[in-house]
N, CA and C of each residue as an Amber inpcrd file, in Angstrom:
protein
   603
  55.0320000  86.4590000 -41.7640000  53.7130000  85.9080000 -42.0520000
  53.8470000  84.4540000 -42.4880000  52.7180000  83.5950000 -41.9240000
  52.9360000  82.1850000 -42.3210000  52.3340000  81.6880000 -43.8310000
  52.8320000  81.9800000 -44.4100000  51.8800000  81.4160000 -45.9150000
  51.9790000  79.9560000 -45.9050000  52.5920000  78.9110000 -45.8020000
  52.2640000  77.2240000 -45.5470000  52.8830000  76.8030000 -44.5050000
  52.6020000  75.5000000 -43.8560000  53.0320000  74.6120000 -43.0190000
  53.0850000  73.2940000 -43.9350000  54.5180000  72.7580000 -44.4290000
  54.6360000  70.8070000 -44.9000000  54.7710000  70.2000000 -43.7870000
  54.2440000  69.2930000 -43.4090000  54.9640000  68.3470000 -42.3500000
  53.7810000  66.9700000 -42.7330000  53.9880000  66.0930000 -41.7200000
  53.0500000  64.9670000 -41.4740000  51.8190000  65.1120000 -40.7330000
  50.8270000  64.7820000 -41.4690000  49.6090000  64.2340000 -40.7350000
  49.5710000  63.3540000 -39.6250000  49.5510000  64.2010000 -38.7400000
  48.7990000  63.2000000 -37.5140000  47.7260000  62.9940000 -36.6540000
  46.9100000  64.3170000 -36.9020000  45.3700000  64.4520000 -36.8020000
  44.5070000  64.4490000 -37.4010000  43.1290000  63.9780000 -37.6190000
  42.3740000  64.1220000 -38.4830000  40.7490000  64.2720000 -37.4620000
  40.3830000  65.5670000 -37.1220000  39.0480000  66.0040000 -36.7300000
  37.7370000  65.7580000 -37.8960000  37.0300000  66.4850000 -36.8860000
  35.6530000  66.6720000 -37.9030000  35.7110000  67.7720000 -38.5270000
  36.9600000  69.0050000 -37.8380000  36.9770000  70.3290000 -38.4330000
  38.2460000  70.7210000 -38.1600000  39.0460000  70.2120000 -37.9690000
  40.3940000  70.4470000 -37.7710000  41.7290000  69.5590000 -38.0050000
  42.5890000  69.2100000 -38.4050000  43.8150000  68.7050000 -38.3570000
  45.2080000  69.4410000 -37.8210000  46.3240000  68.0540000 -37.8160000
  47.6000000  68.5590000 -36.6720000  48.3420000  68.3520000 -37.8280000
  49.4900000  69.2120000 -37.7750000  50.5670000  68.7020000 -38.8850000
  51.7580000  68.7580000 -37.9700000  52.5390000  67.2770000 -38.0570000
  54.4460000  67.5260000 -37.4830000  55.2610000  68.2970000 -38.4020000
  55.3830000  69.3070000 -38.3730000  57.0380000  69.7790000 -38.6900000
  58.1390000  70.0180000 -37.2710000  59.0480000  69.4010000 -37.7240000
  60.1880000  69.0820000 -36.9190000  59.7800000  69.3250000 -35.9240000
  59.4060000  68.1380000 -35.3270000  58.7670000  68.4860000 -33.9200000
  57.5720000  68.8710000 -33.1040000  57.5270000  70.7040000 -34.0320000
  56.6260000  70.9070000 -33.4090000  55.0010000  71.1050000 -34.1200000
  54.5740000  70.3820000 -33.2440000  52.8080000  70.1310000 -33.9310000
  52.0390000  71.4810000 -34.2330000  51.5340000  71.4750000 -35.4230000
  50.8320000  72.4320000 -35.8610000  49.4190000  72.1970000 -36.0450000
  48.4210000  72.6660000 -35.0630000  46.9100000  72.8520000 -35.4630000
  45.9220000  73.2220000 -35.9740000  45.5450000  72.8880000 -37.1620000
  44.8620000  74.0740000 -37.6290000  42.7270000  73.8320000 -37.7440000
  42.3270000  75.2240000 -37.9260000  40.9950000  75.2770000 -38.0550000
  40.8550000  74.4860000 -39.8490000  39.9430000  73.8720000 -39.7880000
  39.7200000  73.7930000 -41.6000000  38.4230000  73.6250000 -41.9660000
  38.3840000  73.8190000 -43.3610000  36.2310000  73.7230000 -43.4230000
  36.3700000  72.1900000 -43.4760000  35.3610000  72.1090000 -42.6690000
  34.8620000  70.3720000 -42.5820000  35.0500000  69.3250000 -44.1510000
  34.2930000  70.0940000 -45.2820000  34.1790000  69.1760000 -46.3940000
  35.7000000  69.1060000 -47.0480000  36.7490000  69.6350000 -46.2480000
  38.3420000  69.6590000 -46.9260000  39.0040000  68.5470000 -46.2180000
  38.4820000  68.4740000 -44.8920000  39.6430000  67.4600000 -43.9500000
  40.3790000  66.6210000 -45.0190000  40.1280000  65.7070000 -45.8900000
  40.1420000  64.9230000 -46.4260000  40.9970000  64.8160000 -47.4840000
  40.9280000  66.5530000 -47.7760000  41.6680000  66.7370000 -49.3190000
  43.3760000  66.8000000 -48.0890000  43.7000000  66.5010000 -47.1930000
  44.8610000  66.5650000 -46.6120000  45.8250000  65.3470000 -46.5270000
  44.6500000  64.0110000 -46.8690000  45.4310000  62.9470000 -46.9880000
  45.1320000  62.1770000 -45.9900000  45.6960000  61.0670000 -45.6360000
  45.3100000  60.0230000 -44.4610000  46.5440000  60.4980000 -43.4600000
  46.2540000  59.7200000 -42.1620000  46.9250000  60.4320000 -41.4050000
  48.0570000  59.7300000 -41.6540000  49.8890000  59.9190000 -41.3130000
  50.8340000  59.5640000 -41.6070000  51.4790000  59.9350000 -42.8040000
  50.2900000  60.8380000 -43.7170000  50.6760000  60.9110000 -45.3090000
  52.0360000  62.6380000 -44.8420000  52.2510000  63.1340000 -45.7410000
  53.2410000  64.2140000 -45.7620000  52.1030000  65.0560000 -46.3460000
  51.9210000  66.1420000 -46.0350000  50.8260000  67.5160000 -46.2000000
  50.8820000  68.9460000 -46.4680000  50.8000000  69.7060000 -46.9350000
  51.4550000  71.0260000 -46.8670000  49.7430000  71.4550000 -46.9390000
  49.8980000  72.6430000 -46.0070000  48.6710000  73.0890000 -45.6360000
  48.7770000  75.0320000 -45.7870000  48.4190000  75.3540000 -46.5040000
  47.9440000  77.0500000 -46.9400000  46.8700000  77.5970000 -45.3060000
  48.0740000  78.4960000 -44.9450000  47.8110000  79.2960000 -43.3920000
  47.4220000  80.0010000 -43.6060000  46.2820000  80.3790000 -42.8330000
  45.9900000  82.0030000 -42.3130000  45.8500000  82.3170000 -40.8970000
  46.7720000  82.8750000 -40.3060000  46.7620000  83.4050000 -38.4880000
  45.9580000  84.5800000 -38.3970000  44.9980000  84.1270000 -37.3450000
  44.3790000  84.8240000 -36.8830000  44.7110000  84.9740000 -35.3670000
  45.1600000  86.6400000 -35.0810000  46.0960000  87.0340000 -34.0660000
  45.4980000  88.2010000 -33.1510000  44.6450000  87.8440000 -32.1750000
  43.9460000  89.0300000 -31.6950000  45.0810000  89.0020000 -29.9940000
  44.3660000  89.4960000 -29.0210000  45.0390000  89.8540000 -27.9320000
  45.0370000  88.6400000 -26.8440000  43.8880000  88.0960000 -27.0990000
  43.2090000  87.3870000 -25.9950000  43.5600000  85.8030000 -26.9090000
  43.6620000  85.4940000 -28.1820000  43.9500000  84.2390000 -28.7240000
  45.2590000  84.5950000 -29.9990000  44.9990000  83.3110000 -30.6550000
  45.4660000  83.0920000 -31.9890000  45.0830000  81.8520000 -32.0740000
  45.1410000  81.4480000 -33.4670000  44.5390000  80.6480000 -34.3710000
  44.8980000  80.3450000 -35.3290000  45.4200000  78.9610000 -36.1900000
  45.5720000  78.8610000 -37.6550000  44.2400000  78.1100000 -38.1420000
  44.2730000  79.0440000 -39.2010000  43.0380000  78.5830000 -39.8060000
  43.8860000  77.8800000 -41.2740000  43.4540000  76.8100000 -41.6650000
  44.2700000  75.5060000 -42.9060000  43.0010000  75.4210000 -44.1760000
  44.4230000  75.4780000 -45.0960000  43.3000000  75.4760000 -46.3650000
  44.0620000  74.5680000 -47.3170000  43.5040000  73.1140000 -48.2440000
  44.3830000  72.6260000 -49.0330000  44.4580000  73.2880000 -50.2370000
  44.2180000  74.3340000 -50.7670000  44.1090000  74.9260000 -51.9220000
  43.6970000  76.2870000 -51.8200000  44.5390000  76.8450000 -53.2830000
  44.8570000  78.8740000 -52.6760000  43.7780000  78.9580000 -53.2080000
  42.7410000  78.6970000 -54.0110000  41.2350000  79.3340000 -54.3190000
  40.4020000  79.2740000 -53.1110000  40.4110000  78.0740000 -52.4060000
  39.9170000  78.2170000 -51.1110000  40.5450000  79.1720000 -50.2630000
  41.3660000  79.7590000 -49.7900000  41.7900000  80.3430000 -49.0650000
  41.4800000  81.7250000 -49.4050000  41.6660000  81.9940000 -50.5310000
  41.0320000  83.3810000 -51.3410000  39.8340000  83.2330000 -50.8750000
  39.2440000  82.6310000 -51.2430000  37.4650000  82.6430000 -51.0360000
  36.8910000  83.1090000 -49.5240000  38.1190000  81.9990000 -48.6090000
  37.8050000  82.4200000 -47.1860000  38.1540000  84.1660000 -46.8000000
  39.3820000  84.2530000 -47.5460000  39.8660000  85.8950000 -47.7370000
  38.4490000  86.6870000 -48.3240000  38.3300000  86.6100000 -49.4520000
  36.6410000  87.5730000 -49.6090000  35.6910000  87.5140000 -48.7700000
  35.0660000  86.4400000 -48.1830000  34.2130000  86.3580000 -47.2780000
  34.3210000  86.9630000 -45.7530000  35.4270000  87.2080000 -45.5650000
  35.9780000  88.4200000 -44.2140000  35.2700000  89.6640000 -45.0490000
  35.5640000  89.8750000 -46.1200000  35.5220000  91.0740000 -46.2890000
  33.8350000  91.7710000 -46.2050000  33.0560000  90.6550000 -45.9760000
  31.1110000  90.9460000 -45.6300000  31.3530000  91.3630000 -44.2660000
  31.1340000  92.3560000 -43.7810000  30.1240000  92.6520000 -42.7400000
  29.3540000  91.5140000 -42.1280000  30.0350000  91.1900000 -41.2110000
  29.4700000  90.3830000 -40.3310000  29.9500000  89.5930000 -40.1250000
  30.6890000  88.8220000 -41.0850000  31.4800000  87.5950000 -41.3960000
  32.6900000  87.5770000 -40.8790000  32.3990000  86.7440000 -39.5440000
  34.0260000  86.8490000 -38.6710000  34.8060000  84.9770000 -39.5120000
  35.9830000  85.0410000 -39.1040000  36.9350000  83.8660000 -39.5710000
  36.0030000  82.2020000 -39.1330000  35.4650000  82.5940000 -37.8350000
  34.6080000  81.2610000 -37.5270000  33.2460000  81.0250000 -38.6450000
  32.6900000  82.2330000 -38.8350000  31.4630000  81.8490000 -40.1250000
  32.1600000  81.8410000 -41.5650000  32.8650000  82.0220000 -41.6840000
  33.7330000  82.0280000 -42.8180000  33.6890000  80.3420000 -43.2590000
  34.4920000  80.3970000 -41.9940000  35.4390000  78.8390000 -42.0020000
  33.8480000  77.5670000 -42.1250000  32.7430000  78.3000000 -41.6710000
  31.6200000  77.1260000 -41.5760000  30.9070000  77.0840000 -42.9400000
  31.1140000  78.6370000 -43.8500000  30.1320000  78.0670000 -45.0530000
  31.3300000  77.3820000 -46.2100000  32.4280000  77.7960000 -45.7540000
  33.2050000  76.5750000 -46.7770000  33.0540000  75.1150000 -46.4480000
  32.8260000  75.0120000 -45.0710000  32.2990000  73.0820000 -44.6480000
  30.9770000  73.0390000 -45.2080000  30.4750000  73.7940000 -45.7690000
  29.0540000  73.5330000 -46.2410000  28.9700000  73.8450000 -47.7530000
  30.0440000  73.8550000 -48.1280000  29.3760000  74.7630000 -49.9730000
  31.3710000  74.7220000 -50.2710000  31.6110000  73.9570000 -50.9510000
  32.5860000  74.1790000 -51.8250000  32.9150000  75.3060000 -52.4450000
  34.5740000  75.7070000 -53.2940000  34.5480000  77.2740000 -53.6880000
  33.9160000  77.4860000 -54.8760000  33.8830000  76.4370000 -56.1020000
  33.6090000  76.7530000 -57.1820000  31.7550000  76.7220000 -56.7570000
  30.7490000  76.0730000 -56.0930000  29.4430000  76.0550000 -56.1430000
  28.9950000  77.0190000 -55.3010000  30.0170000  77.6570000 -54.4260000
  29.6140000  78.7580000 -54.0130000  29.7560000  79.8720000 -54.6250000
  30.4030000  80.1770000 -55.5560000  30.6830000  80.9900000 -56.9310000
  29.5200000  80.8600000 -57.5960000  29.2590000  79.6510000 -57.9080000
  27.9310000  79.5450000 -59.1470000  26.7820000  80.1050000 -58.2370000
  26.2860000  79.8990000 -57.2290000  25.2750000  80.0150000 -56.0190000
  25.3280000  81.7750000 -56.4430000  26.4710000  82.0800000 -55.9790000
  26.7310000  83.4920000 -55.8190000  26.1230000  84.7210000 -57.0820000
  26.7950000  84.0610000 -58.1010000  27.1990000  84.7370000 -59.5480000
  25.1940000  84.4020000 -59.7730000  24.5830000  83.2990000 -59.7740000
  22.9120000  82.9860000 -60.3050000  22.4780000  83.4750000 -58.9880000
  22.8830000  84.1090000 -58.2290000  21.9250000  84.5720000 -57.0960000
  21.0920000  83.4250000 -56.3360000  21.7600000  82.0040000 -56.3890000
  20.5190000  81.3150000 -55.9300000  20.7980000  80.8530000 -54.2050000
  19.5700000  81.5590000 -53.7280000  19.3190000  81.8520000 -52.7230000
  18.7600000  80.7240000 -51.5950000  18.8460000  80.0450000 -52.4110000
  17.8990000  78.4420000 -51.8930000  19.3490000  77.8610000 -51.2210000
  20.1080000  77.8600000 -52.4750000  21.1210000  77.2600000 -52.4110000
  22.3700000  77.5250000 -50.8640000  22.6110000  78.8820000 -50.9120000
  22.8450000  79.6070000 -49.6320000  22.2270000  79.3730000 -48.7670000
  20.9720000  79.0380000 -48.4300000  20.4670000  79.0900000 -47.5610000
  20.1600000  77.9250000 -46.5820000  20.7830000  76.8330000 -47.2440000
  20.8500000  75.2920000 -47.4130000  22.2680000  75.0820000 -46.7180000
  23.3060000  76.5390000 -46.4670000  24.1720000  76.1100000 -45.8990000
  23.9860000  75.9070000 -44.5020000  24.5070000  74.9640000 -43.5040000
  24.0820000  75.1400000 -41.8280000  24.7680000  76.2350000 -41.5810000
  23.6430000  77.4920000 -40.4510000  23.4940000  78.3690000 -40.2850000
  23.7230000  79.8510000 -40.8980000  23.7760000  79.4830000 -42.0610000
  23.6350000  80.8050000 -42.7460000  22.0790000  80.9870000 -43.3370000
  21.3310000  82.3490000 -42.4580000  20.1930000  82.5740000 -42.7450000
  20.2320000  83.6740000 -44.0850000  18.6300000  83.8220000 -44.3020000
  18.0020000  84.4730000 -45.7250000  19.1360000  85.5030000 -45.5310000
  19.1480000  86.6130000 -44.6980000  19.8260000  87.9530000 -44.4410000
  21.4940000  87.9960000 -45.1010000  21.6730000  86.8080000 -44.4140000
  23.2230000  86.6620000 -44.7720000  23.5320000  86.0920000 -46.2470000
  22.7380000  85.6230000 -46.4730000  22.8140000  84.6860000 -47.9740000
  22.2760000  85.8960000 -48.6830000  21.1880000  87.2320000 -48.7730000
  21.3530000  88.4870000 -49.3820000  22.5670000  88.7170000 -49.4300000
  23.3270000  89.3120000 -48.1880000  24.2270000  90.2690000 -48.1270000
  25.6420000  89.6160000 -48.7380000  25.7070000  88.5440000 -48.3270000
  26.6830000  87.6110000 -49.4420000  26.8510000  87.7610000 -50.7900000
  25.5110000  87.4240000 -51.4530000  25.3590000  87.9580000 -52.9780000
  25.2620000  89.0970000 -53.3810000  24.8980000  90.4530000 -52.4590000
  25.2470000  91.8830000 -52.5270000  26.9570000  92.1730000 -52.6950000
  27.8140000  91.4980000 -51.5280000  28.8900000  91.8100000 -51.4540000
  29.7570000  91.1280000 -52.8590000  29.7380000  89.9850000 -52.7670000
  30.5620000  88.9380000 -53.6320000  30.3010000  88.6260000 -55.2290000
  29.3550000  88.8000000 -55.3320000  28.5340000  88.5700000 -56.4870000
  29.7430000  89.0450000 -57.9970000  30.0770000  87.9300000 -58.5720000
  30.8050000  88.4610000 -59.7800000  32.4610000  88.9260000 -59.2150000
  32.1990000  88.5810000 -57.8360000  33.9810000  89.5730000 -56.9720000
  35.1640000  87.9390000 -57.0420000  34.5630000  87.1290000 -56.8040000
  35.4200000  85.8600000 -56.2330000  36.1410000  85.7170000 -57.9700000
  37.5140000  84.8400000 -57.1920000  38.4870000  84.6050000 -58.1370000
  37.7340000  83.6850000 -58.6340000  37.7440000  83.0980000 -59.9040000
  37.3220000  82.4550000 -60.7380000  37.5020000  80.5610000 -60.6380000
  37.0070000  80.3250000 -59.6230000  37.5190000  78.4710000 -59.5270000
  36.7590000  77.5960000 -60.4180000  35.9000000  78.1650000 -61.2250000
  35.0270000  77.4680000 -62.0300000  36.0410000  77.1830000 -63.4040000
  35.3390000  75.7570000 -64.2670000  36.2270000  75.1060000 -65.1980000
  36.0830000  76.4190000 -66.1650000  37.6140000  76.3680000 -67.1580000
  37.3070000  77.6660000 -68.0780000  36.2570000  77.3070000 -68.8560000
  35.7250000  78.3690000 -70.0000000  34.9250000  78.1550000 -71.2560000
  35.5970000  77.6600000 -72.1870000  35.4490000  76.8750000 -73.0000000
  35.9230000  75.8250000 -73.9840000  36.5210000  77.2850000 -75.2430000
  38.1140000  76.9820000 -74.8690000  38.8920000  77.8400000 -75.6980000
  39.8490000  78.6190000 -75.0500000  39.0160000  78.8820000 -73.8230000
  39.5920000  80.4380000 -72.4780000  40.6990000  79.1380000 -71.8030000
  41.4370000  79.9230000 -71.0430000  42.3290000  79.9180000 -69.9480000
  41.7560000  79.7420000 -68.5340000  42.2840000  79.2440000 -67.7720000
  41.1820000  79.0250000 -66.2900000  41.5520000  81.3630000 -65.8150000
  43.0800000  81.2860000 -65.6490000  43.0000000  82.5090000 -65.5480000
  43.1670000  83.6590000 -66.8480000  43.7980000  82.5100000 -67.8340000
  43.7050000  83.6020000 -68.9350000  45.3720000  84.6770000 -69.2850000
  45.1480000  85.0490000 -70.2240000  46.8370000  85.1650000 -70.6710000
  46.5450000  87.0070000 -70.2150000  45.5040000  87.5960000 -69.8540000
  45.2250000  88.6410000 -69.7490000  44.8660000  89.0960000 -68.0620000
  44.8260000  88.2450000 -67.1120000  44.4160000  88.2260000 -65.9570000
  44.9810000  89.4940000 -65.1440000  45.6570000  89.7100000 -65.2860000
  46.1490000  91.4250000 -64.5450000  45.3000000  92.5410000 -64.6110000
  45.0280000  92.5760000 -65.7930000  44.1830000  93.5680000 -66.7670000
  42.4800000  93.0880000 -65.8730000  41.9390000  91.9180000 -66.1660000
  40.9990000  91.7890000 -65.2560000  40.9570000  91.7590000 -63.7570000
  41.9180000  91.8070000 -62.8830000  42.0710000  91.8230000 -61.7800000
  41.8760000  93.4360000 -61.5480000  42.5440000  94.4230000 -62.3300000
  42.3910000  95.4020000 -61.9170000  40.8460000  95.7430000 -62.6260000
  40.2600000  95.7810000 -63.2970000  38.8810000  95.9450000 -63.5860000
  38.1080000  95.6100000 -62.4790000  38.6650000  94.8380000 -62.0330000
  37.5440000  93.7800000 -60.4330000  37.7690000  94.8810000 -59.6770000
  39.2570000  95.1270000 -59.2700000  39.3260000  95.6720000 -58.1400000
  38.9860000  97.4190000 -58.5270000  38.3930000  97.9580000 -59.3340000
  38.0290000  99.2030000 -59.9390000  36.1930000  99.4420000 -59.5980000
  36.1150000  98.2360000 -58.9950000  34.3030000  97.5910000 -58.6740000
  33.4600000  96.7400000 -59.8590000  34.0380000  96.3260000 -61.2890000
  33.2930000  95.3890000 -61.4650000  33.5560000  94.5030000 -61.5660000
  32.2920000  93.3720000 -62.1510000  31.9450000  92.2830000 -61.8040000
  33.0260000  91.1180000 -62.6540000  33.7010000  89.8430000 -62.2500000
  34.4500000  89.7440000 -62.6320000  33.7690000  89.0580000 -64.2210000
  33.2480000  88.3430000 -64.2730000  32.5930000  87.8290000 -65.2680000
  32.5830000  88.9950000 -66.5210000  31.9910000  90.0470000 -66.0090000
  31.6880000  90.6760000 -67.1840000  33.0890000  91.6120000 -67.6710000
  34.1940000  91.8840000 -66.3240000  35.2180000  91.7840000 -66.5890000
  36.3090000  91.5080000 -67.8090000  36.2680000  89.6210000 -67.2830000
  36.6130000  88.8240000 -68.1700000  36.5070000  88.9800000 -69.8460000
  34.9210000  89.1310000 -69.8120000  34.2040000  89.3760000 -71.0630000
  34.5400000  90.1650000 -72.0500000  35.0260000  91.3150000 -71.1750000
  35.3800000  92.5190000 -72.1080000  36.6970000  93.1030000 -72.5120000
  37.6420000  91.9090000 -71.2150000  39.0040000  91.9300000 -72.1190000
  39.0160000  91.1380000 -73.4690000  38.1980000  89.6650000 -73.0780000
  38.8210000  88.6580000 -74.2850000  38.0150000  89.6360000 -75.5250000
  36.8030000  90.2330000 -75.0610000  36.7330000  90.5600000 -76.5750000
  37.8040000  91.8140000 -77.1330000  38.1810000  92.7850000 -76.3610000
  38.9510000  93.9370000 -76.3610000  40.6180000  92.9500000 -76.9490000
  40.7480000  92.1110000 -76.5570000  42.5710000  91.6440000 -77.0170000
  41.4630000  91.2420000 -78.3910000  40.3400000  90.2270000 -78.6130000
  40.5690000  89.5060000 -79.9030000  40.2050000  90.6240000 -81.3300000
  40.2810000  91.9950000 -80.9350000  39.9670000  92.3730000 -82.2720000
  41.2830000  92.9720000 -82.9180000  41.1400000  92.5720000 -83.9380000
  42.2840000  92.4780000 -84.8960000  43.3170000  94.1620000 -84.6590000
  42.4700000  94.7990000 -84.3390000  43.5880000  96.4690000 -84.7400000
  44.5920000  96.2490000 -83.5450000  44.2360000  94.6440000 -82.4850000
  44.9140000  94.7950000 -81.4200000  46.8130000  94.2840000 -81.5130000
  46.4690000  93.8180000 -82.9770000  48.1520000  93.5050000 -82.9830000
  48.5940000  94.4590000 -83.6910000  48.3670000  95.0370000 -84.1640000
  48.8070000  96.1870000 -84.8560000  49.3190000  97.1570000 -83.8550000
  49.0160000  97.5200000 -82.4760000  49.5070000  98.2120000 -81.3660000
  50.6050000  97.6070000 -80.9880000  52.0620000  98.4730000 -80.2250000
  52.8540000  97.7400000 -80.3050000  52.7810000  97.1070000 -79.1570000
  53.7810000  96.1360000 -79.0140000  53.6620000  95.1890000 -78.2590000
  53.9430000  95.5930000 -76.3760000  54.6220000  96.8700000 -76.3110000
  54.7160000  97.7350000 -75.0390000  53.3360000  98.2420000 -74.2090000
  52.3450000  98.5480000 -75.3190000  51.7820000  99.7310000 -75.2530000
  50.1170000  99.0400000 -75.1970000  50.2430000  97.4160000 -75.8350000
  48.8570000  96.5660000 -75.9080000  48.0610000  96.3060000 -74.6890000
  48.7420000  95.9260000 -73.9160000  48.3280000  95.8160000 -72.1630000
  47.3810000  96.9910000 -72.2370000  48.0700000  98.1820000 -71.7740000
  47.2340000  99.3850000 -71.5170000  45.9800000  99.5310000 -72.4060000
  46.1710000  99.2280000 -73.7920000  45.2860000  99.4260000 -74.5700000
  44.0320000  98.6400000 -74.3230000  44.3470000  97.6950000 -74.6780000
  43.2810000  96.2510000 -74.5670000  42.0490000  96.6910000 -72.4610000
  43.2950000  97.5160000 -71.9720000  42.4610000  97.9210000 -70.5280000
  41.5230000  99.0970000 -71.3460000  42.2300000  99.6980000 -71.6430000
  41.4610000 101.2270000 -71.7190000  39.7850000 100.4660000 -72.5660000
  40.1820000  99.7990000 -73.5020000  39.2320000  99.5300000 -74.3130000
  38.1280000  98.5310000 -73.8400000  38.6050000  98.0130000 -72.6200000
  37.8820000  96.9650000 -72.2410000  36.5990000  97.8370000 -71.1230000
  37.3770000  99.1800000 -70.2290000  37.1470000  99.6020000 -69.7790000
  35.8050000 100.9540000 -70.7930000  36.0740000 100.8270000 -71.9280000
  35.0710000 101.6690000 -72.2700000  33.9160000 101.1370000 -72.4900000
  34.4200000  99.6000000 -72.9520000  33.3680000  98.7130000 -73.1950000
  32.5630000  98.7130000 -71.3520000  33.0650000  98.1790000 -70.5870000
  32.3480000  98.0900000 -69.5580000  31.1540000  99.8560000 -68.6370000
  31.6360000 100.5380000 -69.0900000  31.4970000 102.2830000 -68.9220000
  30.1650000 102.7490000 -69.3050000  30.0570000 101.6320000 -70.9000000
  29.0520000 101.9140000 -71.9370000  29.2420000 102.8860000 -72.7800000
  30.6710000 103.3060000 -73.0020000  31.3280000 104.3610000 -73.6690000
  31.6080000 104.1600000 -74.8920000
């Protein structure tokens, strides 16, 4: 599996760039509003892959940053949402404002992307809503991912929302009976407890 390509810039599209490694030129798909974050052409580049490998093609699709690439990763995961609409609402909506869009439901905002209609901008905020990795700046004190992030990853991936997630570890580690558990056994705890909190238990 290709996880990056470094080489040199020598293309620069409206939606795509070329990278040289030794030789041989590498093409990739990218969201339009990124071209840029790749550098001028001639600069040295390392570009975050995803191949897309059917019978009849293949494809690299280029991302300068792993939150973007995650993001493009969740957005496969909607119904409906093939790698080409994927790749078009990141040229239209950045990861962290498509998070905020997502998480406030604002629908205006989605809908403002080119060609994503009302239907899809629902089913977007049905699917994603509270799911995307966290690219937004932390809260004044927090961690961007936090010294507890495992523990919320699996809460996400258990079906909830990551926000409220988040919420209910930091408060579950900050109460005091939590150092008193030993230090093997706190992980699990701080889940179980976070998890009752989220349950309503």
């Amino acid at each position: 599996m290709i996880n990056a390509i470094s080489g040199t810039l020598v293309h620069k599209g409206a939606d795509s760039i070329r990278v040289e490694n030794h030789g041989i030129e590498w093409e990739f798909s990218v969201p339009a509003r990124s071209v840029d974050a790749f550098g001028r052409v001639g600069d040295q580049t390392r570009v975050l892959a995803w191949l897309l490998h059917r019978e009849d093609q293949m494809r690299l699709f280029g991302f300068p940053a792993e939150d973007e690439r995650t993001v493009f990763h969740e957005l496969l995961t909607v119904e409906g949402i093939g790698p080409k609409q994927a790749l078009k609402i990141l040229g239209g909506i950045g990861a962290a404002d498509l998070e905020r869009a997502l998480d406030s439901e604002d629908l205006a905002r989605l809908e403002s992307i080119p060609g994503l209609g009302k239907k899809t901008a629902q089913k977007l905020v049905f699917s994603l809503k509270g799911k995307l990795p966290s690219s937004l700046p932390p809260r004044p004190g927090a961690d961007a991912d936090g010294p507890h992030e495992d523990i919320v990853r699996a809460l996400v991936d258990l079906g909830y929302e990551r926000r409220k997630a988040q919420d209910a570890v930091r408060t579950a580690a900050a109460d005091p009976a939590i150092a008193a558990v030993e230090p093997a056994e706190r992980e699990r705890e701080i889940f179980r407890r976070a998890m009752m909190a989220l349950s309503g238990a």
